[in-house]
Biopython code that builds the backbone (N, CA, C, O; Angstrom):
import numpy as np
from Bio.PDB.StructureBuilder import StructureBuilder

atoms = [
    (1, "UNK", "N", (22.370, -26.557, 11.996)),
    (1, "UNK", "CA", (22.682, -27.917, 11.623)),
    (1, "UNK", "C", (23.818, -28.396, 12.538)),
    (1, "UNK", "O", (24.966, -27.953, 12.554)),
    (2, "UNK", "N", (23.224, -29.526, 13.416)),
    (2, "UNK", "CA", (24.776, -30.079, 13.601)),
    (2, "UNK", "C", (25.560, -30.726, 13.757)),
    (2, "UNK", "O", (25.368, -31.649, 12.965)),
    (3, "UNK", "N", (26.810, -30.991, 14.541)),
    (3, "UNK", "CA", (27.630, -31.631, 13.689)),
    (3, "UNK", "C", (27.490, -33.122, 14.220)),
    (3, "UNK", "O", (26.846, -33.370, 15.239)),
    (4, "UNK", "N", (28.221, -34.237, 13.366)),
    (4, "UNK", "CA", (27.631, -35.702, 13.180)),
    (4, "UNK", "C", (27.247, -36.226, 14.777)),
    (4, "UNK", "O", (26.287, -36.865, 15.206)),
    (5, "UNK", "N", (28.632, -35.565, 15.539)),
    (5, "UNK", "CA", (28.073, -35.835, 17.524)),
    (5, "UNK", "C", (27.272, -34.917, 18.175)),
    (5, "UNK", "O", (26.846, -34.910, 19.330)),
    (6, "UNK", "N", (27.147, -34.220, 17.350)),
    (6, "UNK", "CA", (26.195, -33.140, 18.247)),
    (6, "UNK", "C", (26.599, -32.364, 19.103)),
    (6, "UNK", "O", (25.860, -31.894, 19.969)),
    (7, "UNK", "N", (27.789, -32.117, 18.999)),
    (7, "UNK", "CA", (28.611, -31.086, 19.806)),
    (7, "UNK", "C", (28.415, -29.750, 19.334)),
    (7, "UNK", "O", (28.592, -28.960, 20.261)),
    (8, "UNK", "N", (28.182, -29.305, 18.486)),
    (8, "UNK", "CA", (28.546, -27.828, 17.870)),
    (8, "UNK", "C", (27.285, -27.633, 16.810)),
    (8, "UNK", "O", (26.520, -28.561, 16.549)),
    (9, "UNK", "N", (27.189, -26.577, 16.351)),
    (9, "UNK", "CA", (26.649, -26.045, 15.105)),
    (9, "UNK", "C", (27.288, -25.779, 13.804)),
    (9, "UNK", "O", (27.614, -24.616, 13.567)),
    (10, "UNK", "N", (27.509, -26.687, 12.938)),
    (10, "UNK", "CA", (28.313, -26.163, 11.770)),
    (10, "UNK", "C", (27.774, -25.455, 10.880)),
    (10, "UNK", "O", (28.458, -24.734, 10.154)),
    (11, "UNK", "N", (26.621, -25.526, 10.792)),
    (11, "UNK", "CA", (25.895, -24.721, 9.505)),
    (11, "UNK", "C", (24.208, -24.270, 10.042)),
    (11, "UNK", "O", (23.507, -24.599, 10.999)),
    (12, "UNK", "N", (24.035, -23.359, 8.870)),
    (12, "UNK", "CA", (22.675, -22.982, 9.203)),
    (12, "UNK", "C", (21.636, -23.477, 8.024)),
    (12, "UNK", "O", (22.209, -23.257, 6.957)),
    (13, "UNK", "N", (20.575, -23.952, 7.828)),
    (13, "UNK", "CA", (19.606, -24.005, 6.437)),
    (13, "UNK", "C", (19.172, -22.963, 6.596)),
    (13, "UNK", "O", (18.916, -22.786, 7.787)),
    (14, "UNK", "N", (18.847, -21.784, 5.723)),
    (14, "UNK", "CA", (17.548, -20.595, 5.005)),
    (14, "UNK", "C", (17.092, -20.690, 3.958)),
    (14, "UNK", "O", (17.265, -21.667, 3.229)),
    (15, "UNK", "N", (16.386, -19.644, 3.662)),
    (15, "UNK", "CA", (15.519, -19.626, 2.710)),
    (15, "UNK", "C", (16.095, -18.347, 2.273)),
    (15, "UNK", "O", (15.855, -17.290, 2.858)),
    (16, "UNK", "N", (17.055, -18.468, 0.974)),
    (16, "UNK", "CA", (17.292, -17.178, 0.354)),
    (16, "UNK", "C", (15.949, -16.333, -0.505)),
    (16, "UNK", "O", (14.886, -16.908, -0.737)),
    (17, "UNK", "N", (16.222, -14.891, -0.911)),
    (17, "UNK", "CA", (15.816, -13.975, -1.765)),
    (17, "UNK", "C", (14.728, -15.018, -3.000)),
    (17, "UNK", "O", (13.563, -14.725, -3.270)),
    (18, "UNK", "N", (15.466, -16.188, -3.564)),
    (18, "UNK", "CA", (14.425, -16.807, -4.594)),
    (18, "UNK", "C", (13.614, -18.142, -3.666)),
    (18, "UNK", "O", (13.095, -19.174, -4.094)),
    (19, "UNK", "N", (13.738, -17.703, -2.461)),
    (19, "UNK", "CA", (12.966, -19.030, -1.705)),
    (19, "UNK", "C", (13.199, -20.292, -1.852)),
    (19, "UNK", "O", (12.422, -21.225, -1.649)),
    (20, "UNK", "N", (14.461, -20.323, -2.269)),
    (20, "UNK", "CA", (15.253, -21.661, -2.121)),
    (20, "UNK", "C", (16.091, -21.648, -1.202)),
    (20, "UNK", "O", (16.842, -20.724, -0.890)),
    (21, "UNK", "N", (15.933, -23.274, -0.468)),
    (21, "UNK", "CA", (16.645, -23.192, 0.833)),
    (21, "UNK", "C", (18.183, -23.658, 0.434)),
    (21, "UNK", "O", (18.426, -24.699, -0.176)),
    (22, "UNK", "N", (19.417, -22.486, 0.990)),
    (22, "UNK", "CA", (20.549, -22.990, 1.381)),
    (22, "UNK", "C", (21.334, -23.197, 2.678)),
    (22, "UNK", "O", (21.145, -22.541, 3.702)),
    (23, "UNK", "N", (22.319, -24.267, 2.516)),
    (23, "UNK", "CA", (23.505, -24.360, 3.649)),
    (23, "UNK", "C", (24.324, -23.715, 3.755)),
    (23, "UNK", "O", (25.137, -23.643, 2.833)),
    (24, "UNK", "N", (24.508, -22.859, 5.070)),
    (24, "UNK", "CA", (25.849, -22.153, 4.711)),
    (24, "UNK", "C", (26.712, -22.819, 6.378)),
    (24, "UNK", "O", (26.470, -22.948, 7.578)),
    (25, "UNK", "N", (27.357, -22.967, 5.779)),
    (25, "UNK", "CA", (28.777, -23.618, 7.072)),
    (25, "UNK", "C", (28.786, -21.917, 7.761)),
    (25, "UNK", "O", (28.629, -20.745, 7.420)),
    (26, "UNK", "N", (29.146, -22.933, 9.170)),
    (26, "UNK", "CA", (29.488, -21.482, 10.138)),
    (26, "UNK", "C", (30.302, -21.766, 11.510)),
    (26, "UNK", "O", (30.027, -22.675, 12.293)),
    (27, "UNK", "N", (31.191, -20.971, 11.641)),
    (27, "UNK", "CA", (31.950, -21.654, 13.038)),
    (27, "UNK", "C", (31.230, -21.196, 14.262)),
    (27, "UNK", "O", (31.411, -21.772, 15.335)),
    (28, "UNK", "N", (30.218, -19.923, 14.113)),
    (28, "UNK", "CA", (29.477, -19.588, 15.647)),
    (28, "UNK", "C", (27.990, -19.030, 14.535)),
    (28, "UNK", "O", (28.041, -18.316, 13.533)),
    (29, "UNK", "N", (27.010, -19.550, 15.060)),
    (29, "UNK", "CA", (25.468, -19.377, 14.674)),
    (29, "UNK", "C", (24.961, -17.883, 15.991)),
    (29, "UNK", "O", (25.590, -17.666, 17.026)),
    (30, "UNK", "N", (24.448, -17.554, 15.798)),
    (30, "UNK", "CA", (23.644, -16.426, 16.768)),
    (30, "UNK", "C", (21.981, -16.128, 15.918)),
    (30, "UNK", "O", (21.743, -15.407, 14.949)),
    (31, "UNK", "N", (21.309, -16.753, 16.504)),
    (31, "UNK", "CA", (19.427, -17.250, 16.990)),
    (31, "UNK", "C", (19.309, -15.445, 17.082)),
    (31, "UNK", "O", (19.431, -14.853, 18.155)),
    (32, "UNK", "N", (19.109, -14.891, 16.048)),
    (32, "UNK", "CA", (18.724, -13.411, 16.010)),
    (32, "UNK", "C", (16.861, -13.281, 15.582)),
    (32, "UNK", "O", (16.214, -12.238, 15.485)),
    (33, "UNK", "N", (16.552, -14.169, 15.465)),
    (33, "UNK", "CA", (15.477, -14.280, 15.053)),
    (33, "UNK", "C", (14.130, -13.743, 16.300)),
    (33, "UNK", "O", (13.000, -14.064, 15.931)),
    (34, "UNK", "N", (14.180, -13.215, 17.261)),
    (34, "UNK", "CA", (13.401, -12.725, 17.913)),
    (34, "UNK", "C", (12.934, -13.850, 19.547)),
    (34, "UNK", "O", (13.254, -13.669, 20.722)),
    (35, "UNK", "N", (12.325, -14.649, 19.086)),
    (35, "UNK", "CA", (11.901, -15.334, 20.170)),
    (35, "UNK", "C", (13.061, -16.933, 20.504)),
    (35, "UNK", "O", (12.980, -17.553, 21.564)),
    (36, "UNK", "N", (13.983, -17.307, 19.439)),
    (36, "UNK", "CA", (14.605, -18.427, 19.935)),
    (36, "UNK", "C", (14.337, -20.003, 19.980)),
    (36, "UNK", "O", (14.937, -20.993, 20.399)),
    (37, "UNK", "N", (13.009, -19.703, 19.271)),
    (37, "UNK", "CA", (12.215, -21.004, 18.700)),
    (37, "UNK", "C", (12.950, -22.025, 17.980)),
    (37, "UNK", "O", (12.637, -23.215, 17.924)),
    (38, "UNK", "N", (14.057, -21.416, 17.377)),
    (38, "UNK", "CA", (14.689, -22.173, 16.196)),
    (38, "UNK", "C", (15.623, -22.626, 17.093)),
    (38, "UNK", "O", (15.530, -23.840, 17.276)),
    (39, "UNK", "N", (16.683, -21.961, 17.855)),
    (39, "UNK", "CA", (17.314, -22.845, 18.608)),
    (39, "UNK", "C", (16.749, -23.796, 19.304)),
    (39, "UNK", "O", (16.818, -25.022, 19.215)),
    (40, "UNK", "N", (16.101, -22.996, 20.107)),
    (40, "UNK", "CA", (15.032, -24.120, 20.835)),
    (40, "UNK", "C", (14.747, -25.781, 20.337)),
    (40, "UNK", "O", (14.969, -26.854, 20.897)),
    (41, "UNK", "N", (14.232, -25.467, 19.197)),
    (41, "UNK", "CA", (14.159, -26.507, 18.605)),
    (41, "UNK", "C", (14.907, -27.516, 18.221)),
    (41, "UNK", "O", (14.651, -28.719, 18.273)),
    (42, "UNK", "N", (16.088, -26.834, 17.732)),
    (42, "UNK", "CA", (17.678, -27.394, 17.622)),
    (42, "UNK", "C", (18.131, -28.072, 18.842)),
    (42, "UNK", "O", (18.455, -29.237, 18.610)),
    (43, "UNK", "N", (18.223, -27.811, 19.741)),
    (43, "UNK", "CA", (18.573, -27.937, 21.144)),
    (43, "UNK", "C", (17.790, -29.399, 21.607)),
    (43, "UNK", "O", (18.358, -30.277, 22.256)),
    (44, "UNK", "N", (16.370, -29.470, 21.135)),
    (44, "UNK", "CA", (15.396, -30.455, 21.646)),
    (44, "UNK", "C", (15.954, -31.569, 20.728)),
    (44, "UNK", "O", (16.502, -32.515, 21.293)),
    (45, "UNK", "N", (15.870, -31.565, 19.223)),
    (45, "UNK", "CA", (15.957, -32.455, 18.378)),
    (45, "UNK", "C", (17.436, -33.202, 18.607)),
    (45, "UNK", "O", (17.583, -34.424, 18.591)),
    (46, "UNK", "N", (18.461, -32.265, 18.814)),
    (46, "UNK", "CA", (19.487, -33.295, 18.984)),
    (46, "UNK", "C", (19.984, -34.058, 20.676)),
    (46, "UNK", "O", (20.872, -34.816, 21.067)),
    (47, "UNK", "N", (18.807, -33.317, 21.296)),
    (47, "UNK", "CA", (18.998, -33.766, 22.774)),
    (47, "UNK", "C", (19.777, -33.483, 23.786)),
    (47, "UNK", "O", (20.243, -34.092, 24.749)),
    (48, "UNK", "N", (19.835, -31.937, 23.154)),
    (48, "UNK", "CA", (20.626, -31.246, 24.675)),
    (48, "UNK", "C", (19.105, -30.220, 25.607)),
    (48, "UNK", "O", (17.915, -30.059, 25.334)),
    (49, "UNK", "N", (19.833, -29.843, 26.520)),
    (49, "UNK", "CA", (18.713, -29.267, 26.902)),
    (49, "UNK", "C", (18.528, -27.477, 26.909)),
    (49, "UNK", "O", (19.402, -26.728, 27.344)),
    (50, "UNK", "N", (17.370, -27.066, 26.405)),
    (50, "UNK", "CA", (17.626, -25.712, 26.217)),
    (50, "UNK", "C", (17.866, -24.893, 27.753)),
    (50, "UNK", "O", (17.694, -25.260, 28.915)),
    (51, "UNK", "N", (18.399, -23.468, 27.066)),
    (51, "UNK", "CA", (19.032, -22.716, 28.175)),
    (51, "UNK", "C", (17.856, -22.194, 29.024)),
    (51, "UNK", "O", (16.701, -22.027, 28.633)),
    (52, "UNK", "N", (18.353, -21.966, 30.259)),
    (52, "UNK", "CA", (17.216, -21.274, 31.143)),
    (52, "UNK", "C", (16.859, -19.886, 30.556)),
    (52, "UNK", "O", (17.635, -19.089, 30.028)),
    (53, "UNK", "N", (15.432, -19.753, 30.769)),
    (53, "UNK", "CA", (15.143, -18.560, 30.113)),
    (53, "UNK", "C", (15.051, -17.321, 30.920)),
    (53, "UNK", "O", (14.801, -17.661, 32.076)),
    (54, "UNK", "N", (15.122, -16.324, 30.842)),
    (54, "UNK", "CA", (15.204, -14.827, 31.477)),
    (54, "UNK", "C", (14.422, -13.405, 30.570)),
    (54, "UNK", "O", (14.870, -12.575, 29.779)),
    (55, "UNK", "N", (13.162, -13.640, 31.122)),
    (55, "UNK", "CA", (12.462, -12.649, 30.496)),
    (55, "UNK", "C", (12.356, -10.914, 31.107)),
    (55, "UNK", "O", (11.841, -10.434, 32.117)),
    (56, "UNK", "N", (12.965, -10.429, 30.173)),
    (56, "UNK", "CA", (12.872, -9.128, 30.590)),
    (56, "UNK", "C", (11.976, -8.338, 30.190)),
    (56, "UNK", "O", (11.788, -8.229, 28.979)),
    (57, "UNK", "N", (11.063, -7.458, 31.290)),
    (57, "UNK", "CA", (10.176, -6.515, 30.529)),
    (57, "UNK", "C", (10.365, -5.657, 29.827)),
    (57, "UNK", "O", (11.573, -5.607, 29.593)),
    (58, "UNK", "N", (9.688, -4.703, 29.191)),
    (58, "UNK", "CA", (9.861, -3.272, 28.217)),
    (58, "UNK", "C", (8.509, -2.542, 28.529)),
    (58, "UNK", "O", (7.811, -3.053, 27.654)),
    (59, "UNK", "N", (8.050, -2.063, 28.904)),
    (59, "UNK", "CA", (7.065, -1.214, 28.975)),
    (59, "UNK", "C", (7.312, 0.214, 27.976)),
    (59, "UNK", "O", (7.392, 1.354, 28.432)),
    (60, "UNK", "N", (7.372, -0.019, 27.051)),
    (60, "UNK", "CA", (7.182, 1.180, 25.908)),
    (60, "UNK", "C", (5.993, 0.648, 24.893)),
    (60, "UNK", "O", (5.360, -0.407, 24.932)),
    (61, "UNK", "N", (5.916, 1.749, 23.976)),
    (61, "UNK", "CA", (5.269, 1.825, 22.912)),
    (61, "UNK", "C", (5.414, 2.823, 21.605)),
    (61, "UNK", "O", (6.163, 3.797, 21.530)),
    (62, "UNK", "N", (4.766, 2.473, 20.884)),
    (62, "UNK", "CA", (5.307, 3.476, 19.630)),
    (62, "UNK", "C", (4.115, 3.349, 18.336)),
    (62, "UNK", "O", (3.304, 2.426, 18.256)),
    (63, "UNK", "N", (4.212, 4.362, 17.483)),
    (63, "UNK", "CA", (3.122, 4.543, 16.801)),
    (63, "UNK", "C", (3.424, 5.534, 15.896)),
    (63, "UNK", "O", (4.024, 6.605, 15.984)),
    (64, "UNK", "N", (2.745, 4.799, 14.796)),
    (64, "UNK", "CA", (3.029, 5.754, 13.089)),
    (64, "UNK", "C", (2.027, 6.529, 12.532)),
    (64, "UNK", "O", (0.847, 6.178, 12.547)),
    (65, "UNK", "N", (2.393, 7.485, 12.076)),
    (65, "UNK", "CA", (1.066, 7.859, 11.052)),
    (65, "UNK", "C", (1.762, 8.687, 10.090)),
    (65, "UNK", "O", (2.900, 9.131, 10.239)),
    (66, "UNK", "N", (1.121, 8.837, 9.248)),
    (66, "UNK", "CA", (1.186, 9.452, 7.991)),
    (66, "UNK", "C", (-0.040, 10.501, 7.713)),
    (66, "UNK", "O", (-1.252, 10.316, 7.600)),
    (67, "UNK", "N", (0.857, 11.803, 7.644)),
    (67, "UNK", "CA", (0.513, 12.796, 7.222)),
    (67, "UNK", "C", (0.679, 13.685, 5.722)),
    (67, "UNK", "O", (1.807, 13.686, 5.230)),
    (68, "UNK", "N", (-0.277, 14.337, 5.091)),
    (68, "UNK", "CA", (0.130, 15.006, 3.716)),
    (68, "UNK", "C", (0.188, 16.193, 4.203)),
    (68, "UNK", "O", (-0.369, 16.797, 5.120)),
    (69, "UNK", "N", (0.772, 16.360, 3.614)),
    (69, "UNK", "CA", (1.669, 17.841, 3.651)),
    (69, "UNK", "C", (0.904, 18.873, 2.413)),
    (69, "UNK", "O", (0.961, 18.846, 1.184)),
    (70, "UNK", "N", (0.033, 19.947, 3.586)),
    (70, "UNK", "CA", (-0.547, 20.335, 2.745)),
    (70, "UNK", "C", (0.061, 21.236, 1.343)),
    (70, "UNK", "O", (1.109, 20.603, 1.211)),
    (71, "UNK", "N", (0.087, 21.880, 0.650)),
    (71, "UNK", "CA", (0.624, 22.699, -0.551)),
    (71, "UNK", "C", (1.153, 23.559, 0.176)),
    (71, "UNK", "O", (2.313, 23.198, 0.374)),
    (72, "UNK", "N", (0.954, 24.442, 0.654)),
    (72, "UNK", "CA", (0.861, 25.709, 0.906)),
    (72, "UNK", "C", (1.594, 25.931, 2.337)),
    (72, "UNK", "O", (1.777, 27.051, 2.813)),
    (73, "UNK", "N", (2.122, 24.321, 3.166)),
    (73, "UNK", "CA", (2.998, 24.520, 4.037)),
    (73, "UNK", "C", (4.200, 25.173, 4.095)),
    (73, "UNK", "O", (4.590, 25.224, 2.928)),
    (74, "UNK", "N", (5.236, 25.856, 5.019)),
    (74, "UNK", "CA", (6.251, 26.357, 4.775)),
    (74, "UNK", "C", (7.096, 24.945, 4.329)),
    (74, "UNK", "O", (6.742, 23.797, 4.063)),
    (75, "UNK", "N", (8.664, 25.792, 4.404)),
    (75, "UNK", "CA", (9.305, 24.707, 4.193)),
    (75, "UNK", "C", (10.107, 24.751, 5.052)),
    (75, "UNK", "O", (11.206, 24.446, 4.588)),
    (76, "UNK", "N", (10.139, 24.931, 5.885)),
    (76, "UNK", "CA", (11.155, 25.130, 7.159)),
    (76, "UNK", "C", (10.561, 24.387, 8.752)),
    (76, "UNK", "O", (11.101, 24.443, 9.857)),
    (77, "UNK", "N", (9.411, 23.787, 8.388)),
    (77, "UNK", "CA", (8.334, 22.897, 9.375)),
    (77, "UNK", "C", (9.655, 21.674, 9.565)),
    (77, "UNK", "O", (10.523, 21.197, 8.834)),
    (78, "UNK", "N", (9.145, 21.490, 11.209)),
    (78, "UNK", "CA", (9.994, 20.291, 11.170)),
    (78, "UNK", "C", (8.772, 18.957, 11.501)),
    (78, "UNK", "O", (8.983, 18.028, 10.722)),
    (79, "UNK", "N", (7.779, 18.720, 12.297)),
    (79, "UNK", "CA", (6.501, 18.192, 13.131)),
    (79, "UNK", "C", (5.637, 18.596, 13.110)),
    (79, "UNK", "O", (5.658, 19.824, 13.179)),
    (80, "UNK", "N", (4.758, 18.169, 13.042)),
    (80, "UNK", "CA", (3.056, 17.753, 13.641)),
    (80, "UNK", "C", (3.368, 17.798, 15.014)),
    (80, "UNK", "O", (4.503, 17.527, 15.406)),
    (81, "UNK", "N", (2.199, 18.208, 15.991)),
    (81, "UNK", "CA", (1.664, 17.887, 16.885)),
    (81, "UNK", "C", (0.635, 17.603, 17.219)),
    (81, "UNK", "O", (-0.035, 18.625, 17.066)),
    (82, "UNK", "N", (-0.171, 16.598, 17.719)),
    (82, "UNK", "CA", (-1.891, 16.681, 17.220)),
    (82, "UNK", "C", (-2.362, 16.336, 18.294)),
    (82, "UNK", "O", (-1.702, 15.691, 19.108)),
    (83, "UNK", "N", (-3.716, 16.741, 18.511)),
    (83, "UNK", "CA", (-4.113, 16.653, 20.359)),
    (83, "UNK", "C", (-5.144, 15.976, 20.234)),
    (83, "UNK", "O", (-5.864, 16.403, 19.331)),
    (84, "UNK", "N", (-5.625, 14.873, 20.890)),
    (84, "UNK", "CA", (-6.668, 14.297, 20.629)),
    (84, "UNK", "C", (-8.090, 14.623, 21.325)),
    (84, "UNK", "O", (-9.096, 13.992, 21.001)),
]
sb = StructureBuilder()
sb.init_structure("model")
sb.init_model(0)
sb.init_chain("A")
sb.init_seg("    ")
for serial, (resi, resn, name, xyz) in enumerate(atoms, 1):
    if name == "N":
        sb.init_residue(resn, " ", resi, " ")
    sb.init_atom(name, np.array(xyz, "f"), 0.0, 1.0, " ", f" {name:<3s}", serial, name[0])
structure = sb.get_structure()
């Protein structure tokens, strides 16, 4: 939210725990939200211009699974390894 000249950010609107939206006043905001859309947006609506962007790659990956543990395993196992 901001302020009446549009200089600053005083507050933020959310959506608390019962999905009602509140204001909370703030002297510095930080756009943790992943992609920056929301500033973005902020930035357009009051007519400044958004920041240059700088995309950095990641080339990783990652992956879950869930295993049962049979009965009769020790108890001193730390991993799975599984070969496809």
């Amino acid at each position: 939210m901001p302020s009446d000249d549009h200089a600053v950010v005083i507050a933020v609107r959310f959506e608390n725990a019962d999905r009602a939206g509140e204001t909370l006043s703030a002297d510095m905001v930080v756009d943790a939200s992943g992609r920056g859309n929301l500033t973005c947006n902020l930035l357009e609506a009051i007519g400044r211009a958004t920041p240059e962007e700088t995309v950095i790659g990641v080339d990783i990956g990652y992956a879950t699974a869930v295993f049962a543990i049979p009965d009769d395993a020790p108890s001193d196992w730390k991993a799975i390894c599984a070969k496809r």
